[in-house]
mmCIF file as Biopython writes it, N, C-alpha, C and O atoms, coordinates in Angstrom:
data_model
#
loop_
_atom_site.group_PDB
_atom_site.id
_atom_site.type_symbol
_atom_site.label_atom_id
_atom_site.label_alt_id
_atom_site.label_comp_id
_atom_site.label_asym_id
_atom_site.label_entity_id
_atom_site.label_seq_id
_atom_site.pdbx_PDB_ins_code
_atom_site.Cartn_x
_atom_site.Cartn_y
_atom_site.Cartn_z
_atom_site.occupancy
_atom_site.B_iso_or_equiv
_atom_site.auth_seq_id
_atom_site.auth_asym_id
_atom_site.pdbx_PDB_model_num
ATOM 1   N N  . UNK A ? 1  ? -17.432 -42.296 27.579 1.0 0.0 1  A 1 
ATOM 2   C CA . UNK A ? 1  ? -18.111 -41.234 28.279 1.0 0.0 1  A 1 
ATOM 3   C C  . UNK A ? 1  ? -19.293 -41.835 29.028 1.0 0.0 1  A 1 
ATOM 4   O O  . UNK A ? 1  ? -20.139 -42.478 28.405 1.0 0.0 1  A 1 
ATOM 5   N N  . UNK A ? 2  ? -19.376 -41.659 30.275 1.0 0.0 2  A 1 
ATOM 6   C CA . UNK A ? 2  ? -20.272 -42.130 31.139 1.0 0.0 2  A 1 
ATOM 7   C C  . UNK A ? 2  ? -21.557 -40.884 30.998 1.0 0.0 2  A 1 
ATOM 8   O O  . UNK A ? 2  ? -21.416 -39.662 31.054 1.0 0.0 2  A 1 
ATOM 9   N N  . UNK A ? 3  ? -22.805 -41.675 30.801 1.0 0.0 3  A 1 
ATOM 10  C CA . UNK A ? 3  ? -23.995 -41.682 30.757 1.0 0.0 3  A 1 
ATOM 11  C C  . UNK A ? 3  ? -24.768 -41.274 31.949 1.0 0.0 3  A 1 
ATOM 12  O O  . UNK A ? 3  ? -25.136 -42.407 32.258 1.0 0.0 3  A 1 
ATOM 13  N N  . UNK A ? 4  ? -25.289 -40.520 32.846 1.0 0.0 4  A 1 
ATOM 14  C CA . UNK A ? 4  ? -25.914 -40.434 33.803 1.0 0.0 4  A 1 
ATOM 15  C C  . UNK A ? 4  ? -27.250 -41.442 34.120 1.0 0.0 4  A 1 
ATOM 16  O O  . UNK A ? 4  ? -28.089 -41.435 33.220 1.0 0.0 4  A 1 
ATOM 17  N N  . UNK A ? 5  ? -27.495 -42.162 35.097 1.0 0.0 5  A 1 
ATOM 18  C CA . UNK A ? 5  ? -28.281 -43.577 35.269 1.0 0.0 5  A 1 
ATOM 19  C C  . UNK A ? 5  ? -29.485 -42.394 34.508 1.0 0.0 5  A 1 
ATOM 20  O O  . UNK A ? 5  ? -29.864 -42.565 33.349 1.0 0.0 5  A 1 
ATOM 21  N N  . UNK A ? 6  ? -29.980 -41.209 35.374 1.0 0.0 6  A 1 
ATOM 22  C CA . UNK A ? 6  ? -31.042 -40.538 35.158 1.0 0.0 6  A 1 
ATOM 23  C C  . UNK A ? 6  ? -31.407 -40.664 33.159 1.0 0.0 6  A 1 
ATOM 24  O O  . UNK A ? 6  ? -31.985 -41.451 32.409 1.0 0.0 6  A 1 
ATOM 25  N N  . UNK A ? 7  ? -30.854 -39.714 33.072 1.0 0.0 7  A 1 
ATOM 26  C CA . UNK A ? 7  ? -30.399 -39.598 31.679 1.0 0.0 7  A 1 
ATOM 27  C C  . UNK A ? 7  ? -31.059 -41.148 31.089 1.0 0.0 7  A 1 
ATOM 28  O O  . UNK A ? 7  ? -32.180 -41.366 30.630 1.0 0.0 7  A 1 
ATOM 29  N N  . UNK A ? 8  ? -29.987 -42.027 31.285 1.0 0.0 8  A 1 
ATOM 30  C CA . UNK A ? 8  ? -30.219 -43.216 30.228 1.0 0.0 8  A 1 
ATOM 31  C C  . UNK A ? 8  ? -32.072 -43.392 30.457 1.0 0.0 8  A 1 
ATOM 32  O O  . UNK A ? 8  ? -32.878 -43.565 29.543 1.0 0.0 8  A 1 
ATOM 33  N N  . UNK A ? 9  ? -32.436 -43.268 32.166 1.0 0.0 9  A 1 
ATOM 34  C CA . UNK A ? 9  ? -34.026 -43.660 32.133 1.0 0.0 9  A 1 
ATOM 35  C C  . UNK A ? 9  ? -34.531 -43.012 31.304 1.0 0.0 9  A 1 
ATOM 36  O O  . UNK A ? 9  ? -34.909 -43.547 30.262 1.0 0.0 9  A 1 
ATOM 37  N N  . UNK A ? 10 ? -34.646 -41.999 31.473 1.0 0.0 10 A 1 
ATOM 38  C CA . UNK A ? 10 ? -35.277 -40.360 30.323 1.0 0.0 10 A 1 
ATOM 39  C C  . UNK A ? 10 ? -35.424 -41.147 29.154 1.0 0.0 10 A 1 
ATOM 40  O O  . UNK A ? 10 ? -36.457 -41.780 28.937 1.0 0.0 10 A 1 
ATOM 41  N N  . UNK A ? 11 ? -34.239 -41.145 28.224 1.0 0.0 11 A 1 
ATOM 42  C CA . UNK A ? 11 ? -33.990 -41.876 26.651 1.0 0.0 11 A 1 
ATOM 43  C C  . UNK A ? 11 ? -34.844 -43.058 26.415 1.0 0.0 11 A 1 
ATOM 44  O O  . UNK A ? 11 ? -35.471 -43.259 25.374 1.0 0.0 11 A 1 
ATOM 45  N N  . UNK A ? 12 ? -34.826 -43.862 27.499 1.0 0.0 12 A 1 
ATOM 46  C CA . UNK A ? 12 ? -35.274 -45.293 27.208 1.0 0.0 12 A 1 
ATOM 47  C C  . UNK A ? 12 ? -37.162 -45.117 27.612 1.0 0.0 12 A 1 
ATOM 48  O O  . UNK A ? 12 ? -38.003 -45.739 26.963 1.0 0.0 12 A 1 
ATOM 49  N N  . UNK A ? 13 ? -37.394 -44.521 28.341 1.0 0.0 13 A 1 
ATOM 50  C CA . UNK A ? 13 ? -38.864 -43.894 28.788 1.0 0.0 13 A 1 
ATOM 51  C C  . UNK A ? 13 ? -39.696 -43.161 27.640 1.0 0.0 13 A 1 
ATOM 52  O O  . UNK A ? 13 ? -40.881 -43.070 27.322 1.0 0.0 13 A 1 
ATOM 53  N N  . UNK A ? 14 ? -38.142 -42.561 27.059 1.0 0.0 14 A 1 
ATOM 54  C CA . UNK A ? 14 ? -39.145 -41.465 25.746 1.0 0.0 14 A 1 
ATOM 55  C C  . UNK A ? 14 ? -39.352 -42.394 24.785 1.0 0.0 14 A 1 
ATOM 56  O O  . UNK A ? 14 ? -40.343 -42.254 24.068 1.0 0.0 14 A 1 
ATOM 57  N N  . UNK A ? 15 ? -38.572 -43.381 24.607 1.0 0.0 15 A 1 
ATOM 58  C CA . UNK A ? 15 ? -38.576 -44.548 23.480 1.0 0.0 15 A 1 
ATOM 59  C C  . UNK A ? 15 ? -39.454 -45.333 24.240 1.0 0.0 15 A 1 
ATOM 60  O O  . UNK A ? 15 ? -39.308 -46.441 23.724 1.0 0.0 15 A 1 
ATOM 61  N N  . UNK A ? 16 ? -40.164 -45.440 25.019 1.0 0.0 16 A 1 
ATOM 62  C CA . UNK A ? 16 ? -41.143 -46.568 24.826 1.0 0.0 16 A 1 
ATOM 63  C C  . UNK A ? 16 ? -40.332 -47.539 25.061 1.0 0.0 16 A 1 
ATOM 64  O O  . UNK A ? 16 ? -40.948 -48.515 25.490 1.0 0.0 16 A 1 
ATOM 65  N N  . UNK A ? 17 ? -39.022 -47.736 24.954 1.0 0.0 17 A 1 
ATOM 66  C CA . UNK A ? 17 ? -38.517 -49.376 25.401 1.0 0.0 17 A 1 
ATOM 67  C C  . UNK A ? 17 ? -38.109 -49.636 23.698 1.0 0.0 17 A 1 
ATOM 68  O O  . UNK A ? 17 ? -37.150 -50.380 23.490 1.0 0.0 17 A 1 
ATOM 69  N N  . UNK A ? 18 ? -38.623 -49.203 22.840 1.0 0.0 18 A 1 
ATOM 70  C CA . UNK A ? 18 ? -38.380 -49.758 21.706 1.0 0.0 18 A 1 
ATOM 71  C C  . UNK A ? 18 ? -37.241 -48.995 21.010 1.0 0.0 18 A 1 
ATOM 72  O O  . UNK A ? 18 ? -36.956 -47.817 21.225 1.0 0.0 18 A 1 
ATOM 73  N N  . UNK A ? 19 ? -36.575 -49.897 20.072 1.0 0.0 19 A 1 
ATOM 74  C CA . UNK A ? 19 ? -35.575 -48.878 18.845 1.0 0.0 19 A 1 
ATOM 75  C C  . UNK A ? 19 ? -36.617 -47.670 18.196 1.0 0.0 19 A 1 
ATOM 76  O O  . UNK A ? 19 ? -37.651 -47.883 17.561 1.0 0.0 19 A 1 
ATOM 77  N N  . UNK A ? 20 ? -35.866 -45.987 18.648 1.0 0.0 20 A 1 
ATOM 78  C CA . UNK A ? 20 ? -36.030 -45.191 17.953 1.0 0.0 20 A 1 
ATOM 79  C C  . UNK A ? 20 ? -36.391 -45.311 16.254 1.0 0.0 20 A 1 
ATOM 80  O O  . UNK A ? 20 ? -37.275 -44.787 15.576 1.0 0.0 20 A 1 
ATOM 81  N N  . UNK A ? 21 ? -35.244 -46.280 15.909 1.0 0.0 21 A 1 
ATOM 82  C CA . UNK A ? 21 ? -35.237 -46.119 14.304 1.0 0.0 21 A 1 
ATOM 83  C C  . UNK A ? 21 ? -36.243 -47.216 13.840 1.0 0.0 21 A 1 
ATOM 84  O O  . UNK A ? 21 ? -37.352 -46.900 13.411 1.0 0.0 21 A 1 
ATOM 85  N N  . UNK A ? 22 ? -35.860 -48.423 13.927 1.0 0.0 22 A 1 
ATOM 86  C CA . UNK A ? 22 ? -36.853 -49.604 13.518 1.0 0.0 22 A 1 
ATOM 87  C C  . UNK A ? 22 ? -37.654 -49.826 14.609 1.0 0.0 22 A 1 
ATOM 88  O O  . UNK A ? 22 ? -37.470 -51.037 14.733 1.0 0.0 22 A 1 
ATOM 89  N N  . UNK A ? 23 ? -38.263 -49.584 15.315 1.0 0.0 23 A 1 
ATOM 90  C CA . UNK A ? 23 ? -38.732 -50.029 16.553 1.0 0.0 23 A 1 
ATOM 91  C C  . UNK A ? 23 ? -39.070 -51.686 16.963 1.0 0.0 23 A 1 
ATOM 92  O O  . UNK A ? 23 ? -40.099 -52.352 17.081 1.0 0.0 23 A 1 
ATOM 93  N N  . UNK A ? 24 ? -37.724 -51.921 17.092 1.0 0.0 24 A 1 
ATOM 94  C CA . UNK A ? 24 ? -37.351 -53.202 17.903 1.0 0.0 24 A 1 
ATOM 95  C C  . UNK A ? 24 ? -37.681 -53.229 19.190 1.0 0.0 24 A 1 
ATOM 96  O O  . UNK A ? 24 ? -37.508 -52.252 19.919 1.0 0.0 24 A 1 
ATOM 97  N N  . UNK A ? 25 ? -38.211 -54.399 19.614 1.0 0.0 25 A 1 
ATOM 98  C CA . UNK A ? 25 ? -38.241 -54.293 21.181 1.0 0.0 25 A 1 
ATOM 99  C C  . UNK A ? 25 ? -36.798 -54.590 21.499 1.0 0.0 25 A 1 
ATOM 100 O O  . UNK A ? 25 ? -36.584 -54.463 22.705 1.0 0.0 25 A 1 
ATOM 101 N N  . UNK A ? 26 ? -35.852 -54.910 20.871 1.0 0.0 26 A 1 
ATOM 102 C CA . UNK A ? 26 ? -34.731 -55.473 21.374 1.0 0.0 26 A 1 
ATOM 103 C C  . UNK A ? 26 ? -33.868 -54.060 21.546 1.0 0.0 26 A 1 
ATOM 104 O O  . UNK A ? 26 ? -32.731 -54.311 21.147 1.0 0.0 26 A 1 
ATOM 105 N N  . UNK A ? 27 ? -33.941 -52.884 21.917 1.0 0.0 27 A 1 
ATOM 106 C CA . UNK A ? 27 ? -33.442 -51.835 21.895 1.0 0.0 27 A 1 
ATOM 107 C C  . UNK A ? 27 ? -32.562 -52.155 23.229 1.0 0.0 27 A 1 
ATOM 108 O O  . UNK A ? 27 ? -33.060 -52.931 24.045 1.0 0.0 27 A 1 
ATOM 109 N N  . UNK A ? 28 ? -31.401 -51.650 23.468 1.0 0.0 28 A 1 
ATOM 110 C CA . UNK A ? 28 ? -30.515 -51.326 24.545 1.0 0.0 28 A 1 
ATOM 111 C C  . UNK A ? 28 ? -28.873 -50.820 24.574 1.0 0.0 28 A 1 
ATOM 112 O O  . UNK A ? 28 ? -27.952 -51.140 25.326 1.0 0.0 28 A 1 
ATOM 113 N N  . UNK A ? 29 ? -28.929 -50.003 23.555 1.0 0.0 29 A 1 
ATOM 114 C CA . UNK A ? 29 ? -28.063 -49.447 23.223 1.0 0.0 29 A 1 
ATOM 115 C C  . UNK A ? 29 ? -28.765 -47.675 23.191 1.0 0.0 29 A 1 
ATOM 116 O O  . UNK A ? 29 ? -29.908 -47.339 22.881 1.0 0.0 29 A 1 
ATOM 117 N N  . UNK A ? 30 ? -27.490 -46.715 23.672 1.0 0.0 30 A 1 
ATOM 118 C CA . UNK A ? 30 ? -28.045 -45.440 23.435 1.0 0.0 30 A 1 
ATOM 119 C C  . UNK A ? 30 ? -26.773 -44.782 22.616 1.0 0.0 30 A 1 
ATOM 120 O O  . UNK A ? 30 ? -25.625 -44.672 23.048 1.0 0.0 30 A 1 
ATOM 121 N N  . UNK A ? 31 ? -27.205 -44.423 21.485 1.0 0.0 31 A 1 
ATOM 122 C CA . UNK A ? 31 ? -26.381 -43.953 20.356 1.0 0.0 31 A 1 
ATOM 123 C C  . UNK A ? 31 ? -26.122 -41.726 21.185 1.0 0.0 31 A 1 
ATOM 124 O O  . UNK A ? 31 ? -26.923 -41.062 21.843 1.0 0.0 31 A 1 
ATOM 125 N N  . UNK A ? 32 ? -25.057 -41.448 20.805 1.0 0.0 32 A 1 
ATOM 126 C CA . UNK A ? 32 ? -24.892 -39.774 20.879 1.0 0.0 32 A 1 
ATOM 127 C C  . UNK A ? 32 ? -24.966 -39.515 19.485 1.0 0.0 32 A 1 
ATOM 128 O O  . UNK A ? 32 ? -24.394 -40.058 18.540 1.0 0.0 32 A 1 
ATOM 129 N N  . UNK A ? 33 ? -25.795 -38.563 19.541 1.0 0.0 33 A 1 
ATOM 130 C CA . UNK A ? 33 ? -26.380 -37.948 17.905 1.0 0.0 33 A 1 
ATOM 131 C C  . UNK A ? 33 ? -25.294 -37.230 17.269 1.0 0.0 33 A 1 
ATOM 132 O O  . UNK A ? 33 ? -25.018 -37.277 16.070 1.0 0.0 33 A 1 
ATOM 133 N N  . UNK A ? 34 ? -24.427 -36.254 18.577 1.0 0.0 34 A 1 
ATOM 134 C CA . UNK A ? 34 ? -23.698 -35.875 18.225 1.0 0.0 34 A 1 
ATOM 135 C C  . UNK A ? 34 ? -22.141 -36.710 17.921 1.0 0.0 34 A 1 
ATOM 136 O O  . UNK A ? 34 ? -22.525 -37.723 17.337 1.0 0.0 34 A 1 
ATOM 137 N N  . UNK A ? 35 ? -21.272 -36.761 17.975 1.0 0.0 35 A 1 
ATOM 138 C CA . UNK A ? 35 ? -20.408 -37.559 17.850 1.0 0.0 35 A 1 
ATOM 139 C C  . UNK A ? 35 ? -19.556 -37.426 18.694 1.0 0.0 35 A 1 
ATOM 140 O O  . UNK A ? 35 ? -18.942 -36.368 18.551 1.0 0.0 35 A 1 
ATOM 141 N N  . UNK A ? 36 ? -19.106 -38.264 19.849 1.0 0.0 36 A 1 
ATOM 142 C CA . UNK A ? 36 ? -17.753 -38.032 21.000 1.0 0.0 36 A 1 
ATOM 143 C C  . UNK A ? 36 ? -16.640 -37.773 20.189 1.0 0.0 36 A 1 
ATOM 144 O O  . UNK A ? 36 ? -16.224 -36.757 20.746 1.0 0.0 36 A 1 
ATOM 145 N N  . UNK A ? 37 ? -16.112 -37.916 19.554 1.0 0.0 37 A 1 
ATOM 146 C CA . UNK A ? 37 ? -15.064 -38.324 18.603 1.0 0.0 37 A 1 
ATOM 147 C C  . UNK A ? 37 ? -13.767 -38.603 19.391 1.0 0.0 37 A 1 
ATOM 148 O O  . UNK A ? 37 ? -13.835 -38.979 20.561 1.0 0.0 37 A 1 
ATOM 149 N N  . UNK A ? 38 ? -12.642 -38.432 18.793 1.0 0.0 38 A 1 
ATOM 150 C CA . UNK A ? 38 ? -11.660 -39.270 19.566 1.0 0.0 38 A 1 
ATOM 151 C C  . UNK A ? 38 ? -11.258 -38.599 21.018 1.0 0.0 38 A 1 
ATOM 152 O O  . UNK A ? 38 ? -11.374 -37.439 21.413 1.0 0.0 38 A 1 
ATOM 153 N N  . UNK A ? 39 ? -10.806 -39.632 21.576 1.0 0.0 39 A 1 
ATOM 154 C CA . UNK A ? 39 ? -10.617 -38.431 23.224 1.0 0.0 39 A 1 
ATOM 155 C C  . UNK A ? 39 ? -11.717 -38.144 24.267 1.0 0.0 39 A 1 
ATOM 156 O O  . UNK A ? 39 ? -11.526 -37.599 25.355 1.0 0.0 39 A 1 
ATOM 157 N N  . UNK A ? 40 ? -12.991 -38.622 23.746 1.0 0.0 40 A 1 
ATOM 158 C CA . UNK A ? 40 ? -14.011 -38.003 24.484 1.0 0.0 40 A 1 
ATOM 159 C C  . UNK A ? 40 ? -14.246 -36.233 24.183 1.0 0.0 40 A 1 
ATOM 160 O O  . UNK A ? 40 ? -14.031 -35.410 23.293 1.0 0.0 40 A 1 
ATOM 161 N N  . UNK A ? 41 ? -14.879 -36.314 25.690 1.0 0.0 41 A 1 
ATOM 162 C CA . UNK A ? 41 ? -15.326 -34.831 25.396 1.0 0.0 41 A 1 
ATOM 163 C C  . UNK A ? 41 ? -15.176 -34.417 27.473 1.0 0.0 41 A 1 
ATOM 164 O O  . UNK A ? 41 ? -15.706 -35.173 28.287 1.0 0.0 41 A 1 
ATOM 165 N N  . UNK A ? 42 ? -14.687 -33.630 27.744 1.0 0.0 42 A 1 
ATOM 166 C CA . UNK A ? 42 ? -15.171 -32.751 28.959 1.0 0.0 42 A 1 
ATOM 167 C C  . UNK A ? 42 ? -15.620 -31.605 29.092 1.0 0.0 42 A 1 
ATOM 168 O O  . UNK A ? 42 ? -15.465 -30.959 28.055 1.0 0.0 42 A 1 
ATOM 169 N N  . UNK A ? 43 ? -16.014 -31.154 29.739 1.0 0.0 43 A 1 
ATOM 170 C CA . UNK A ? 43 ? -16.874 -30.156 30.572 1.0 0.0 43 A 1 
ATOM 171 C C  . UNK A ? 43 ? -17.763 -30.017 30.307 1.0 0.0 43 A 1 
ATOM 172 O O  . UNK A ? 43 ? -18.643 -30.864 30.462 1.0 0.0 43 A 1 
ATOM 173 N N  . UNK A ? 44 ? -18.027 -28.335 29.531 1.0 0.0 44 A 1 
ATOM 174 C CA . UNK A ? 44 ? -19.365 -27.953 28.995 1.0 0.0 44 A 1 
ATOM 175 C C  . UNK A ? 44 ? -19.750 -29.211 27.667 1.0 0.0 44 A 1 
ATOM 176 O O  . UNK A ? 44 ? -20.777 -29.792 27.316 1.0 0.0 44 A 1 
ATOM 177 N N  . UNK A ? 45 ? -18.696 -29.213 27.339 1.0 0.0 45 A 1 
ATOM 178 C CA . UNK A ? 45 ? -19.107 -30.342 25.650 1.0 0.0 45 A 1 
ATOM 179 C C  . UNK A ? 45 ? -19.606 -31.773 26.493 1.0 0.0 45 A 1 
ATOM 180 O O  . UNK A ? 45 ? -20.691 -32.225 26.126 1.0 0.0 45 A 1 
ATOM 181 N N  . UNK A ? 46 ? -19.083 -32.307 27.293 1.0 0.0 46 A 1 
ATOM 182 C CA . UNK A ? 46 ? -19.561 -33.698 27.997 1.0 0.0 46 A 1 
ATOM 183 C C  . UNK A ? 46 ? -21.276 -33.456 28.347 1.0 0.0 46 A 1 
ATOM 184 O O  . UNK A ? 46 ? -22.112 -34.228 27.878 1.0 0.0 46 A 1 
ATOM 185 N N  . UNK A ? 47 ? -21.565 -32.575 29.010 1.0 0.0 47 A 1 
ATOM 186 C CA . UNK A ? 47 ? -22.503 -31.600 29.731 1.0 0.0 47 A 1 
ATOM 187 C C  . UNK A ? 47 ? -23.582 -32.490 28.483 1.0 0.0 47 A 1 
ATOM 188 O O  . UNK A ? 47 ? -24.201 -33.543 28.632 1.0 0.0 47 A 1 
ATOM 189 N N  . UNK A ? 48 ? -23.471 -31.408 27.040 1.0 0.0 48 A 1 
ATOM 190 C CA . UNK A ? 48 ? -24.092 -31.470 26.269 1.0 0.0 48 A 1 
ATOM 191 C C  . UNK A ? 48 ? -24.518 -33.004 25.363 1.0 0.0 48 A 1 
ATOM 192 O O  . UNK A ? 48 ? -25.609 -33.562 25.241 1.0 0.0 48 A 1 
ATOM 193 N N  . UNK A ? 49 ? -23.425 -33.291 24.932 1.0 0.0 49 A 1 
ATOM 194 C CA . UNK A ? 49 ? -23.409 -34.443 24.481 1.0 0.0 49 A 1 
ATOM 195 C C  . UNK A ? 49 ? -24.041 -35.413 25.264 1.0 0.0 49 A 1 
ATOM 196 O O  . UNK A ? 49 ? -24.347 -36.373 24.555 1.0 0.0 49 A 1 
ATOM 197 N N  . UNK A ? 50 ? -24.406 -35.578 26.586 1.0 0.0 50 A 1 
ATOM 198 C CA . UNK A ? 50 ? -24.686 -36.525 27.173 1.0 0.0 50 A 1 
ATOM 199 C C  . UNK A ? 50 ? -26.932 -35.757 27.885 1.0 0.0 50 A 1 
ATOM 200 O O  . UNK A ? 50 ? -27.531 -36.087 28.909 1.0 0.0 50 A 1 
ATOM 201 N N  . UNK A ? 51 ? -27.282 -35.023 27.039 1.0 0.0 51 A 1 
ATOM 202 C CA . UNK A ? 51 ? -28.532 -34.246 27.150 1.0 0.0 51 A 1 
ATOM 203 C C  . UNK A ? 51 ? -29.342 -35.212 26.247 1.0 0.0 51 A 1 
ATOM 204 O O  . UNK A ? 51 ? -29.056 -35.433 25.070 1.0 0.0 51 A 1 
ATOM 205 N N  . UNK A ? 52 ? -30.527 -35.842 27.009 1.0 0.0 52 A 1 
ATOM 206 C CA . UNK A ? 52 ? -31.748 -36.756 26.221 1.0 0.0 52 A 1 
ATOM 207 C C  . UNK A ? 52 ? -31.813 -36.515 24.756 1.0 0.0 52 A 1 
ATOM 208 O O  . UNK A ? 52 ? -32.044 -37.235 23.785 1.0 0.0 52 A 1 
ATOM 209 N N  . UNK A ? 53 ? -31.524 -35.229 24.928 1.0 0.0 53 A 1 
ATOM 210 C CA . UNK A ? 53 ? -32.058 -34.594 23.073 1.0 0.0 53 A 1 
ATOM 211 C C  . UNK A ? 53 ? -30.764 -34.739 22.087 1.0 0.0 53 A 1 
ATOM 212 O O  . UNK A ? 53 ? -30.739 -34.411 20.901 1.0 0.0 53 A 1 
ATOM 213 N N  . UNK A ? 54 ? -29.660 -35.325 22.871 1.0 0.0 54 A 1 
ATOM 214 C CA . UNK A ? 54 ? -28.462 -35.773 21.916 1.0 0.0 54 A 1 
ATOM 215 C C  . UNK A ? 54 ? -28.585 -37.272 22.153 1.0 0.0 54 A 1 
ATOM 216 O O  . UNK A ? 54 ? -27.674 -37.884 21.596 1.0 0.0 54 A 1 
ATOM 217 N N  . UNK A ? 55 ? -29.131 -37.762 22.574 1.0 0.0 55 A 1 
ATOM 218 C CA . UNK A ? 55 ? -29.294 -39.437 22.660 1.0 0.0 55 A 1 
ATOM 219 C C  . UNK A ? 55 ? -30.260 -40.173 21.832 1.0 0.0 55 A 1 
ATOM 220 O O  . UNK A ? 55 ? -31.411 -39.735 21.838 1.0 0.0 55 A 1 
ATOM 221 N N  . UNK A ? 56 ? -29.982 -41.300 21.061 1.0 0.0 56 A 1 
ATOM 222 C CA . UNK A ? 56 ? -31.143 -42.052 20.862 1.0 0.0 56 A 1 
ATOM 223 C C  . UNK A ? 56 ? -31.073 -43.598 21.344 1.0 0.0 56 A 1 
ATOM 224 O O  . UNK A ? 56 ? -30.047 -44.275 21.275 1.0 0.0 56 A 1 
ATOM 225 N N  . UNK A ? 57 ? -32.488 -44.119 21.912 1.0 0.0 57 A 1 
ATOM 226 C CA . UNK A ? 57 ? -32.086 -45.705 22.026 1.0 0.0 57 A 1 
ATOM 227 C C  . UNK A ? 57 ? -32.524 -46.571 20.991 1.0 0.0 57 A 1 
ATOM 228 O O  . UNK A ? 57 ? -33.641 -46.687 20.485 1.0 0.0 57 A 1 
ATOM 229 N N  . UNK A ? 58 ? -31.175 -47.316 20.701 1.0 0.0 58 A 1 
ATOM 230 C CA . UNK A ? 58 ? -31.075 -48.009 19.440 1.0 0.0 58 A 1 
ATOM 231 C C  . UNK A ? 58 ? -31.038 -49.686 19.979 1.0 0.0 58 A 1 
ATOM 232 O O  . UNK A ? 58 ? -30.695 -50.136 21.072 1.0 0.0 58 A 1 
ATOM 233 N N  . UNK A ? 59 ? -31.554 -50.413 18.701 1.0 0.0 59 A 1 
ATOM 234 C CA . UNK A ? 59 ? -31.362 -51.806 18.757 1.0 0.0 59 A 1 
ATOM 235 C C  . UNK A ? 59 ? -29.510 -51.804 18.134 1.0 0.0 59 A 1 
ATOM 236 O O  . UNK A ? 59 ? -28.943 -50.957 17.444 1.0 0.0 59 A 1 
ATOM 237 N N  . UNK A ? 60 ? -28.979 -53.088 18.713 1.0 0.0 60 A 1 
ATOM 238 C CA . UNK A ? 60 ? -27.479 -53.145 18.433 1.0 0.0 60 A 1 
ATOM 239 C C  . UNK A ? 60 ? -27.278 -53.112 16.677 1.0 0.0 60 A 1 
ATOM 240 O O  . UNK A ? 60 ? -26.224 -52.812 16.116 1.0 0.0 60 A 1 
ATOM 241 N N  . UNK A ? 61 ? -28.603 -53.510 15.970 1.0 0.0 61 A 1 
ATOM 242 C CA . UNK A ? 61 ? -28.354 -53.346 14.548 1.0 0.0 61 A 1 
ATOM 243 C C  . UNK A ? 61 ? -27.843 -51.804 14.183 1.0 0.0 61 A 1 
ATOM 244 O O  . UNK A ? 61 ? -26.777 -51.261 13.894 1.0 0.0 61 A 1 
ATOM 245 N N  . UNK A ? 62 ? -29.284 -51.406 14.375 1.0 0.0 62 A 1 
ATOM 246 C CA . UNK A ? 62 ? -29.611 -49.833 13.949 1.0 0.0 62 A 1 
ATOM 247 C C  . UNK A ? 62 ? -28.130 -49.022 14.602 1.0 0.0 62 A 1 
ATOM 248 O O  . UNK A ? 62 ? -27.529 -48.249 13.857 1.0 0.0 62 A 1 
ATOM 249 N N  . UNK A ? 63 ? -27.738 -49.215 15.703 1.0 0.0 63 A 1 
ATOM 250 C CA . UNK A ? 63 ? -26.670 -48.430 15.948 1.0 0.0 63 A 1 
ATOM 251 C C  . UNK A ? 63 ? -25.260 -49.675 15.852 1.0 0.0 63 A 1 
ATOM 252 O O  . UNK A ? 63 ? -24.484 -49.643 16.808 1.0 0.0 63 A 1 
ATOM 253 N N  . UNK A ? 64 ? -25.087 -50.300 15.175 1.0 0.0 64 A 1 
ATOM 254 C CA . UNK A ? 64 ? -23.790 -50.654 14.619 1.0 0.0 64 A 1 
ATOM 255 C C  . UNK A ? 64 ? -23.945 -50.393 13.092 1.0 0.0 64 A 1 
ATOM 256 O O  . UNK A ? 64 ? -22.919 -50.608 12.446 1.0 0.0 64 A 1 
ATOM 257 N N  . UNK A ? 65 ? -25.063 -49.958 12.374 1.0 0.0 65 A 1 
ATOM 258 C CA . UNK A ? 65 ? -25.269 -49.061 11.553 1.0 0.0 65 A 1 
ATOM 259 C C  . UNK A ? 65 ? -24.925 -47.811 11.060 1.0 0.0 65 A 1 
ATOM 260 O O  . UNK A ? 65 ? -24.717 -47.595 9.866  1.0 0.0 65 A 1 
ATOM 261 N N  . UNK A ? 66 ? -24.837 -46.717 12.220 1.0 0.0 66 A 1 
ATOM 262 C CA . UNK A ? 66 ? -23.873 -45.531 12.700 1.0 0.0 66 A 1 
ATOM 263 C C  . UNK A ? 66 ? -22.345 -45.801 12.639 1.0 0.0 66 A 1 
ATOM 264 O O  . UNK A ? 66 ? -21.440 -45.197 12.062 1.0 0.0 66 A 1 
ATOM 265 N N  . UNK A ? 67 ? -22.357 -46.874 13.399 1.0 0.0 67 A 1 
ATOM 266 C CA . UNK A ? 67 ? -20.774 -46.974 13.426 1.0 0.0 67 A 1 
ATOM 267 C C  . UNK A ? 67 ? -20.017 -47.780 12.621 1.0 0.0 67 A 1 
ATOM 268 O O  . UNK A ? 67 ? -18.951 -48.242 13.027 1.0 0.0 67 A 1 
ATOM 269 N N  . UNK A ? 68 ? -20.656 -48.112 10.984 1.0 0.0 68 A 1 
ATOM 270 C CA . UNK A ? 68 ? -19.811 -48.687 9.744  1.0 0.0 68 A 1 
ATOM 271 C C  . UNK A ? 68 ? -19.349 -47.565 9.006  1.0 0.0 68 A 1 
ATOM 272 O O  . UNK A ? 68 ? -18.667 -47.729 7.994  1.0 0.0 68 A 1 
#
């Protein structure tokens, strides 16, 4: 699921540049809070899922963390 450029600035601006969770400067990953799950998602659900307030920016730890 593609990310809007806007969007990703927003996430990474509200984070300071750093990991949300540990605050790494090495952050550059943006985790969906909610979960795409298989298939993706379109329309209204893409819409949502892809909203600053469903995003976090993660260091590759912290969010390959999520995804064990």
């Amino acid at each position: 699921m593609r990310i809007p450029q806007a969007t990703r600035d927003a996430v990474k601006a509200r984070s300071g540049g750093v990991c949300e969770r540990c605050h790494s400067q090495m952050a550059n990953h943006l985790h969906h809070r909610e979960r795409v799950g298989m298939g993706g998602a379109g329309g209204e659900r893409a819409i949502r899922l892809n909203q600053p307030g469903n995003l976090e920016h993660l260091c590759w730890r912290c969010h390959g963390r999520e995804h064990t």
